[in-house]
N, C-alpha and C positions, 0 to 999 in steps of 0.2 A: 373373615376379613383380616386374621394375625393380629389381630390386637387393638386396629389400625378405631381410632374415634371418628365418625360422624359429626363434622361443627355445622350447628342448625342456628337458622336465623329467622324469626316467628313476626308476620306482620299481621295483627289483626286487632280492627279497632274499638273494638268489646271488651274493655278490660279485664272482667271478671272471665271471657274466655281466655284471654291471651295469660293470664295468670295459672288459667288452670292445665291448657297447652303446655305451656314450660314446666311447669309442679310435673306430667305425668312424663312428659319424654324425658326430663332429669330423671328419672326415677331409669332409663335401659342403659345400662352398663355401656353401649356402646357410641351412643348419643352424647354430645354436649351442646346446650342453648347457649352459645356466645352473644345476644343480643335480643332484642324485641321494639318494636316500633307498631305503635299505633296510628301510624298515618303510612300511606304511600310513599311521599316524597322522603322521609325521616329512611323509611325502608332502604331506599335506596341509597340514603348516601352511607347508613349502615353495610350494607351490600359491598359497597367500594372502599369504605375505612377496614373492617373483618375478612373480608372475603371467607365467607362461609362456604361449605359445599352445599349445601339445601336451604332453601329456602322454602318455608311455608306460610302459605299467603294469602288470605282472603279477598272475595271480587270487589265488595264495595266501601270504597277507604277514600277518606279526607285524601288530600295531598294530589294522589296519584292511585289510582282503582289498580286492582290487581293483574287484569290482564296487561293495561298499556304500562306495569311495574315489569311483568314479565318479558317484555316484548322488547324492552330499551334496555335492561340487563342481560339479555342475549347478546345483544351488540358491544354491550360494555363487558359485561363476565363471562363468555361463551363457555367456562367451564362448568358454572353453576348450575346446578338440576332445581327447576323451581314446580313443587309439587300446591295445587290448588286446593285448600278447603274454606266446603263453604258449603250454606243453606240450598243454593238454588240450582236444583235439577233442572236446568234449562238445557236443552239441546245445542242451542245457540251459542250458547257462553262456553260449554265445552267444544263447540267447532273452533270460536274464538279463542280458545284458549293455545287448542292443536295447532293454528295458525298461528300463536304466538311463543311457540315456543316450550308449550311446559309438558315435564316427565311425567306427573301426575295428575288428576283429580280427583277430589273423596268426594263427600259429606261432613258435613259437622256430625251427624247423629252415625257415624260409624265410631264401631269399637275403637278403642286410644290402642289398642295390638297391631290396629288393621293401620291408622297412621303409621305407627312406628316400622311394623313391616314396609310400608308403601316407602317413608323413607330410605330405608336400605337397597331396596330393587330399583328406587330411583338413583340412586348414588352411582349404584352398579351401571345404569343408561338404560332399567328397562323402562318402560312406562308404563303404569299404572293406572287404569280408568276404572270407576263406580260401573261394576258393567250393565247394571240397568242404565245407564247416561248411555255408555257405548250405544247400546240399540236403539233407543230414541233418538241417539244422533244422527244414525244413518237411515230412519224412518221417514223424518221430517227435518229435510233439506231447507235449507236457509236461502226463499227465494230472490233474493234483494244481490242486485250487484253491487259491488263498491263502490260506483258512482251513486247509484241510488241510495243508498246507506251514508254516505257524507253529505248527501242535500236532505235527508229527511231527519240526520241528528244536526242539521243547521234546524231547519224545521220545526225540531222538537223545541230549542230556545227560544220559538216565538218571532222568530225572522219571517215576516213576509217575502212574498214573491220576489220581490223587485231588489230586497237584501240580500235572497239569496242569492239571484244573479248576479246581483256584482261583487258577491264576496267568492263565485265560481267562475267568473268571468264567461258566464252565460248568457243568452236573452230572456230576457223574462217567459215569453214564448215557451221557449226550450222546457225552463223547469216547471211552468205548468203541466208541461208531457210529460214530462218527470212524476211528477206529483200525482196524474193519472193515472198512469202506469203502477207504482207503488200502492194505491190507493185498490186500485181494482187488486194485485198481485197478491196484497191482505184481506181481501174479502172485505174494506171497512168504508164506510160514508160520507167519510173528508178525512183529514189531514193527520187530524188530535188521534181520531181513534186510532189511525195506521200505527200512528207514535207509537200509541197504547200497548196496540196487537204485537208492535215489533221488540218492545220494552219485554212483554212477558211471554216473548218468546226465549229472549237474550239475545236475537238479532240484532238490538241495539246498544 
């Protein structure tokens, strides 16, 4: 790369990880952490004050979660490569991620080599998948359309029927069919579990 630094921008909101993140990338010669944010929202406007080249980003963050972090700083930094680590081997979360935009995805429990590698190949435009995630992802397909996936994460906040139709400007009718459809498409027995099933999928 001729010399050239790596400026890395770290959101994740476990302190004692986000501490120990920056300690081991400051440590590759080629790396610098110009900032860290422990929340979503802070992430972002960090994102827009530094302009980092990478950013690394955890899914679940006060503020602003790290996909819908990802997905609005596409639009806002279209140069930025935002690489994903994080606990949860969800199939789902990695579809949602590919849909949003990002170069990477790790693990937390991956070697700090394999970060810092995944780093640099993302800088470069490759993308980088945990490739056990890769084959899960395309194993077990995320059956929910994105209508059904917006009335069933209304759903999950405890909105009735009749809320969600007019917060979709639906018949109530309607999102009962909705709510069927979904309900049978997860195998689950009303509403709560579909949540459930779709949450630990990462469908939701």
């Amino acid at each position: 790369m001729g010399g050239y630094v790596i400026r890395v921008l770290i959101a994740e909101d476990q302190g004692m990880v986000l501490g120990a993140l920056a300690a081991l990338l400051t440590l590759e010669p080629d790396l610098q952490v110009v900032g860290c944010a422990a929340d979503g929202q802070v992430a972002r406007e960090q994102a827009l004050r530094l302009r980092p080249d990478v950013l690394v980003a955890d899914i679940e963050m006060p503020g602003l979660d790290g996909l819908s972090l990802a997905a609005q700083l596409r639009r806002e930094l279209p140069g930025l490569k935002v690489v994903i680590l994080t606990t949860f081997a969800r199939s789902g979360y990695l579809r949602r991620a590919l849909e949003a935009g990002v170069q990477g995805y790790l693990l937390k429990d991956a070697p700090s080599a394999e970060l810092a590698a995944a780093i640099r190949r993302a800088h470069l435009g490759e993308r980088v998948i945990a490739p056990d995630l890769a084959v899960a992802a395309w194993c077990e397909p995320d059956p929910l359309t994105p209508k059904e996936r917006e009335l069933l994460q209304l759903a999950a906040t405890g909105l009735r029927s009749a809320q969600i139709a007019a917060a979709l400007h639906l018949s109530e009718g309607t999102v009962r069919n909705y709510l069927s459809a979904i309900i049978a498409k997860l195998g689950a027995s009303n509403r709560l579990e579909a949540v459930r099933r779709a949450q630990e999928k990462g469908w939701l």
